[in-house]
C-alpha positions as CSV (number, residue, x, y, z in Angstrom):
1,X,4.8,29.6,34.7
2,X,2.5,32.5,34.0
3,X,1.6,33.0,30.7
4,X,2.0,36.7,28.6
5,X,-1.3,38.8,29.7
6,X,-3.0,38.9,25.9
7,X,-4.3,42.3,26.7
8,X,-0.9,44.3,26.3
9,X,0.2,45.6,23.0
10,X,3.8,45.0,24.2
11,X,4.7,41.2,23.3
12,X,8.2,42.0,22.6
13,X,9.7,42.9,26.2
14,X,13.6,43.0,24.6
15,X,13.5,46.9,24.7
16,X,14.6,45.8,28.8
17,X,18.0,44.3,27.6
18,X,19.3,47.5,25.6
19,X,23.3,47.9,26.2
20,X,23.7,50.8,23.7
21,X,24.4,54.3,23.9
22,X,22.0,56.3,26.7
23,X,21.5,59.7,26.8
24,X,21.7,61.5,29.8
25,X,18.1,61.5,31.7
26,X,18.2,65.4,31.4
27,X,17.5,64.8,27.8
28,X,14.6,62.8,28.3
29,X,12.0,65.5,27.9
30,X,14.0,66.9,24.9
31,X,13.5,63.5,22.7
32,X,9.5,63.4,23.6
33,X,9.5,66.9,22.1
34,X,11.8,66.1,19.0
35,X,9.4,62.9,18.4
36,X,6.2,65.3,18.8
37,X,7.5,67.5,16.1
38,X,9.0,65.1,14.1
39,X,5.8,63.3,13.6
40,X,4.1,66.9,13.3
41,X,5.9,68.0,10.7
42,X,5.7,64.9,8.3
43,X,2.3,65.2,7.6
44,X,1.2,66.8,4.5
45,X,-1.5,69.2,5.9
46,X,1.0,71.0,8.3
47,X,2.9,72.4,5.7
48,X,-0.2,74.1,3.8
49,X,-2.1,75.3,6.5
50,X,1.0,76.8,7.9
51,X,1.6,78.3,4.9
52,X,-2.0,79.7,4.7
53,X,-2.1,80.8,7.7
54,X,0.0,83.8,6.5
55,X,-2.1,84.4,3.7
56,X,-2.6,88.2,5.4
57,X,0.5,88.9,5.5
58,X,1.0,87.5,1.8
59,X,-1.7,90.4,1.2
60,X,-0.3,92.9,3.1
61,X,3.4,92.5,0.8
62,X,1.0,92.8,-2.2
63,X,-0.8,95.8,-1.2
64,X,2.3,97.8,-0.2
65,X,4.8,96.5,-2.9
66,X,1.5,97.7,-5.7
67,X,1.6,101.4,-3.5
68,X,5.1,101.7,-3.4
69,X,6.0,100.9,-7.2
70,X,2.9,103.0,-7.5
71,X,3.9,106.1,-6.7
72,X,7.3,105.7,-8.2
73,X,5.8,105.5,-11.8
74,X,3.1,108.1,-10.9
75,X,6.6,110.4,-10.4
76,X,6.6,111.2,-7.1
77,X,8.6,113.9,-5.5
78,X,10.8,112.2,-3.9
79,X,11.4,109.0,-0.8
80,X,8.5,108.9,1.9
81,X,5.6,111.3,-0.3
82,X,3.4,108.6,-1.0
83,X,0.2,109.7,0.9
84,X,-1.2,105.7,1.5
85,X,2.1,104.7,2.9
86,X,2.3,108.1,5.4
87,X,-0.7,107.1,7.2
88,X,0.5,103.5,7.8
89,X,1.1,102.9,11.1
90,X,2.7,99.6,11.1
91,X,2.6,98.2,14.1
92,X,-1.0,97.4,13.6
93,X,-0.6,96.0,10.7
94,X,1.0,92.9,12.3
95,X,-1.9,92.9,14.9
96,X,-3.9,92.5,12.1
97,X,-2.1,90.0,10.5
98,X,-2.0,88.2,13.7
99,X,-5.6,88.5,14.2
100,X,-6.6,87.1,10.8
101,X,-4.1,84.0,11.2
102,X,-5.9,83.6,14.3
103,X,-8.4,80.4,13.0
104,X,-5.6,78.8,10.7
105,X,-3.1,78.7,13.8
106,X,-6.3,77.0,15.3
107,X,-6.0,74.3,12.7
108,X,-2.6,73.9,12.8
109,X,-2.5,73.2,16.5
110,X,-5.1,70.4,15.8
111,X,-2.8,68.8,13.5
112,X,0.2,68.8,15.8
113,X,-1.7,68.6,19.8
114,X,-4.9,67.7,19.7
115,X,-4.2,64.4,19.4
116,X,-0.5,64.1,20.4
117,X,-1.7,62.4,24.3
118,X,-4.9,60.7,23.0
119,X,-3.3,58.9,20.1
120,X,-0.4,57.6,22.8
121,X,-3.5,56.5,25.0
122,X,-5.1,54.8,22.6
123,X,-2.0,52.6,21.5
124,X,-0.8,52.1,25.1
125,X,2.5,53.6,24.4
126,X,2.8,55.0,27.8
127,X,3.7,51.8,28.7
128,X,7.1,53.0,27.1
129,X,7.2,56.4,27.2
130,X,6.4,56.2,31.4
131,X,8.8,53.3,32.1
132,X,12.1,54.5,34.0
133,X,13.7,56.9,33.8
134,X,11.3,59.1,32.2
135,X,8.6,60.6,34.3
136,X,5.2,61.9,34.1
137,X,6.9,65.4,34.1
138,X,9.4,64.4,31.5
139,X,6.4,62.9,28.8
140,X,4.5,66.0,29.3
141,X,6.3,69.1,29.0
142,X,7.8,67.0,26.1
143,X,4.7,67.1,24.6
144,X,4.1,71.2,25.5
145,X,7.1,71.7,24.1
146,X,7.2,69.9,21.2
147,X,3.7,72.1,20.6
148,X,5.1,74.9,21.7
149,X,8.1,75.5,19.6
150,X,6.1,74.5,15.8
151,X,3.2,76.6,16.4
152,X,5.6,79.9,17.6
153,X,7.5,79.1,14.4
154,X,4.8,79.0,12.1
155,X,3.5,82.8,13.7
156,X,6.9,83.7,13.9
157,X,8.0,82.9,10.6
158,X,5.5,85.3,8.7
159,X,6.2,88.2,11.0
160,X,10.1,88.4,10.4
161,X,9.4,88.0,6.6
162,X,7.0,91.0,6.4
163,X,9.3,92.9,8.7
164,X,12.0,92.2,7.2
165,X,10.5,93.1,3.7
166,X,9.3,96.7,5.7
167,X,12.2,97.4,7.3
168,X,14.3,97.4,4.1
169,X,11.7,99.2,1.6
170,X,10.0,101.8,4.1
171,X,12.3,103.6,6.2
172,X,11.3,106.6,5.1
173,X,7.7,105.7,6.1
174,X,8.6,105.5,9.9
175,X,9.0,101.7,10.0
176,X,11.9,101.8,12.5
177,X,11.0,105.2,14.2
178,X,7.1,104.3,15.2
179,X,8.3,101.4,17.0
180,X,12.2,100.6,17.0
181,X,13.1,97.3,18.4
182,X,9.6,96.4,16.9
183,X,10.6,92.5,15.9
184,X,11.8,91.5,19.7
185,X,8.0,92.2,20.6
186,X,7.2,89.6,17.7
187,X,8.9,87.2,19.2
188,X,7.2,87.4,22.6
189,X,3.8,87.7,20.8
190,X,4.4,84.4,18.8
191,X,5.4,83.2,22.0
192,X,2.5,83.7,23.9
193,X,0.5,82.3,20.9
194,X,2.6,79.0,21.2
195,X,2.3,78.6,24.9
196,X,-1.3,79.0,24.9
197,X,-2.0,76.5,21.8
198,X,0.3,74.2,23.6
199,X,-1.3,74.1,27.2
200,X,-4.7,74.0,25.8
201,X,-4.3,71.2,23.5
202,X,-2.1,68.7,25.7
203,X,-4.7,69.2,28.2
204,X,-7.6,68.6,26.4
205,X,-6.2,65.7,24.5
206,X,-5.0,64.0,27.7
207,X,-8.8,63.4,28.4
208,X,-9.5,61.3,25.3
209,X,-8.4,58.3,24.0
210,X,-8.9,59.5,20.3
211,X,-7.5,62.4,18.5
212,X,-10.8,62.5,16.6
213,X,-12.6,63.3,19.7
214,X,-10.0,65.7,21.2
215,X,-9.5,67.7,18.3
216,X,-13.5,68.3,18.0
217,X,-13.4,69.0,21.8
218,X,-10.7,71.5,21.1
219,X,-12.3,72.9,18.1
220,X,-15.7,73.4,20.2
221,X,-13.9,75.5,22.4
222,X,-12.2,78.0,20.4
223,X,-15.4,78.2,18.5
224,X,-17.5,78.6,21.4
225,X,-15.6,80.9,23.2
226,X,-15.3,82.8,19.8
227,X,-19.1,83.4,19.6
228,X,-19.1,84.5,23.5
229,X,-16.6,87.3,22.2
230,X,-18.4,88.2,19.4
231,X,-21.5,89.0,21.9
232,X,-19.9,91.0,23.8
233,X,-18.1,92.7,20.9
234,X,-21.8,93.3,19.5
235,X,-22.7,95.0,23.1
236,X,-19.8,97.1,23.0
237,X,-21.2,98.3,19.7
238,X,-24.2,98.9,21.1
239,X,-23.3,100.6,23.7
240,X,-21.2,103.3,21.4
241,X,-24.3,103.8,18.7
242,X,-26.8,104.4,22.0
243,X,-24.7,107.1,22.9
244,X,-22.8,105.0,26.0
245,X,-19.5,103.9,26.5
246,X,-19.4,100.5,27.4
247,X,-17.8,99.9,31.1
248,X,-14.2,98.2,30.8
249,X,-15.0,95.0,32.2
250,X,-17.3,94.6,29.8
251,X,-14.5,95.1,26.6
252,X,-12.3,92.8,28.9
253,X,-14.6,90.1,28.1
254,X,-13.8,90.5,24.2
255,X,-10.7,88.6,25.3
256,X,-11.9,85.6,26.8
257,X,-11.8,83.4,24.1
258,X,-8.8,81.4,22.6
259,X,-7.8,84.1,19.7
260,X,-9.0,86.9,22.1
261,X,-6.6,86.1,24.8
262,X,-3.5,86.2,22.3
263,X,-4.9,88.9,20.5
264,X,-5.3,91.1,23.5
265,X,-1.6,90.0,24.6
266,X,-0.7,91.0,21.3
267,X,-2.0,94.8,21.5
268,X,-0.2,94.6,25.2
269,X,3.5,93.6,23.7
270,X,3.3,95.7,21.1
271,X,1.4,98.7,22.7
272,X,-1.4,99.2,20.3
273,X,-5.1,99.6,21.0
274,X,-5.2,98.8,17.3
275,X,-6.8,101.2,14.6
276,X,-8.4,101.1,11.0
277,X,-7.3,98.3,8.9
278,X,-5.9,101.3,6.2
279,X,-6.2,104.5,8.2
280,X,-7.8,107.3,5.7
281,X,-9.0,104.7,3.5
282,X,-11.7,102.6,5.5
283,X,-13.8,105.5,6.8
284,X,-14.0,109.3,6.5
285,X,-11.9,111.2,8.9
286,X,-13.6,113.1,11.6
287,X,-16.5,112.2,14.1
288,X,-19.9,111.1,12.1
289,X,-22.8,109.9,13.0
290,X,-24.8,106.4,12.1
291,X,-27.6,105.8,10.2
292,X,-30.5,105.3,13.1
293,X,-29.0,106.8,15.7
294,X,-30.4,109.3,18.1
295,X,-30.5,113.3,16.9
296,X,-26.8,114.4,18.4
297,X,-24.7,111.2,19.1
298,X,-21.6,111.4,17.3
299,X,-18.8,108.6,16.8
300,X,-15.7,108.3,15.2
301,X,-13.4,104.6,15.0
302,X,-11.5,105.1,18.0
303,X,-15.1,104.5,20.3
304,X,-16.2,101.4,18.3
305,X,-12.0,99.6,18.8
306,X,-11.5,97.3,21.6
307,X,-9.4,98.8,23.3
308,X,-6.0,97.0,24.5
309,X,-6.8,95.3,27.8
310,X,-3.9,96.0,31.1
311,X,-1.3,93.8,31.4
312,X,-2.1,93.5,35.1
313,X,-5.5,91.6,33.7
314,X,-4.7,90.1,30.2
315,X,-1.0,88.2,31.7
316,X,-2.6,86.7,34.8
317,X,-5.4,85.2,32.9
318,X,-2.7,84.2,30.1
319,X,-0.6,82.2,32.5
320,X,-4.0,81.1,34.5
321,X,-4.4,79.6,31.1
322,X,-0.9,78.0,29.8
323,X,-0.4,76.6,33.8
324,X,-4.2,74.7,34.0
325,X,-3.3,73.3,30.2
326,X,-0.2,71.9,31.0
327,X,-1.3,70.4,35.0
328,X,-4.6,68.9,33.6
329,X,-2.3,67.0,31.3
330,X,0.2,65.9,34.1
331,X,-2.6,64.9,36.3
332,X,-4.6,62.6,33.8
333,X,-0.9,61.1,32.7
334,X,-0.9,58.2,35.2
335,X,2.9,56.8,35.0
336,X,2.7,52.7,34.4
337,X,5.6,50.5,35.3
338,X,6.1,47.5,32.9
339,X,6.6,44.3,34.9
């Protein structure tokens, strides 16, 4: 008679005799993703960094509710003559939202998928989740989905509050009429935010049998490619104060990083190269020129912006992206049958 191997954290093998109520298997992937967020969304730290991560837009209600009361007890002439709110244009104010929620949403994904595979390697509960019916398939777009749908509801969430909050108070400041049909585009752009946390961290935390390590691994790469982008953002500005224009490939690059890549698909959905954070306010109007700069060179804010990359580059490299997240993770999966 062959003895119980000691090294498997299963003694308890009744799970196999289970006569009660079974889903159908076309669930399967559904209840790995319930579990994923389940278990995300009981920790502590989710909620608050989630929270924070809208802290711009938080700002932004601030800013315009101050302006807006503003110029009614200043005794303005009448519905859309405040001069701040005219210059708006408000489209890119949820870029920038977007942009500055960038390293939260970072920290947020670590909570929920950096260590959602490692921490199932570690305790061997493959062993469970792998057994039949549910396949390597099943466990792991579970997982991406699970991922997927918390971190496009926590961008999502702040966007339809702010636009919600500037679609009733500033009509007469061309909230509708710059870009109707403005809060479909959020949800695309939250979207593409959640697939690419998701594929990203699934795949780098199916390479480690410890969410410590994964998460570090996944925080080295954000940061990394972060810093590449920043280099090639401080070449573009070189290139503008020597009196070039830097070539387009090179302001493509600016998008290679993990916030670059959704913040460029951003500017695409929305249709925004992006502008002044408070046009009118940040910088004089007009062409200028910098302090060190050659007798002659002129500049305005337009030739120092990034300017939104084509969709016919920015999507491939998206779904390049999202596809090698999610089939790293299915490949290091290995499926286990309990005997």
């Amino acid at each position: 008679m062959s003895m119980p191997s000691t090294n498997s954290p299963i003694a308890d093998l009744s799970y196999r005799h289970y006569d009660g109520p079974l889903d159908s298997v076309s669930h399967r992937w559904w209840c790995i993703a319930k579990m994923t967020m389940q278990m995300a969304t009981k920790k502590r730290g989710f909620w608050g960094w989630s929270i924070f991560s809208a802290w711009w837009y938080i700002i932004l209600l601030a800013i315009f509710w101050f302006m807006d009361n503003l110029s009614g007890n200043l005794g303005a002439k009448g519905p859309g003559s405040n001069i701040f709110l005219q210059k708006i244009i408000w489209k890119d104010q949820f870029v920038h939202a977007f942009s500055y929620s960038q390293l939260l949403l970072m920290v947020v994904t670590l909570l929920v998928g950096a260590g959602t595979i490692a921490n199932d390697n570690r305790s061997n509960a493959l062993l469970v989740y792998l057994s039949n019916p549910c396949s390597r398939f099943d466990y792991v777009l579970g997982k991406w989905l699970g991922v997927f749908l918390l971190i496009t509801g926590v961008s999502l969430v702040p966007m339809l509050v702010f636009y919600a909050y500037g679609y009733m108070s500033f009509q007469d400041y061309g909230f509708w009429t710059q870009t109707p049909w403005l809060f479909l585009r959020l949800i695309f752009v939250a979207m593409a935010s959640g697939a690419v946390h998701a594929s990203l961290s699934i795949g780098v935390s199916s390479l480690f049998n410890q969410g410590r390590l994964a998460s570090a691994t996944y925080a080295g790469i954000y940061f990394f490619s972060y810093i590449f982008t920043q280099i090639i953002n401080a070449v573009n500005m070189g290139s503008v104060f020597s009196g070039r224009k830097a070539p387009g490939f090179v302001q493509n690059l600016f998008y290679m990083s993990v916030d670059g890549l959704q913040i460029g698909m951003a500017k695409v959905i929305i249709g925004t190269n992006g502008s002044e954070l408070f046009p009118g306010i940040n910088t004089n109007a007009g062409p200028r020129r910098g302090r060190g700069m050659s007798e002659g060179v002129q500049i305005n804010t337009d030739d120092i912006m990034i300017h939104a990359p084509s969709l016919g580059f920015i999507l491939p490299v998206l779904l390049f992206v999202v596809a090698s997240g999610f089939l790293i993770a299915w490949s290091r999966v290995k499926a286990v049958e309990v005997v």
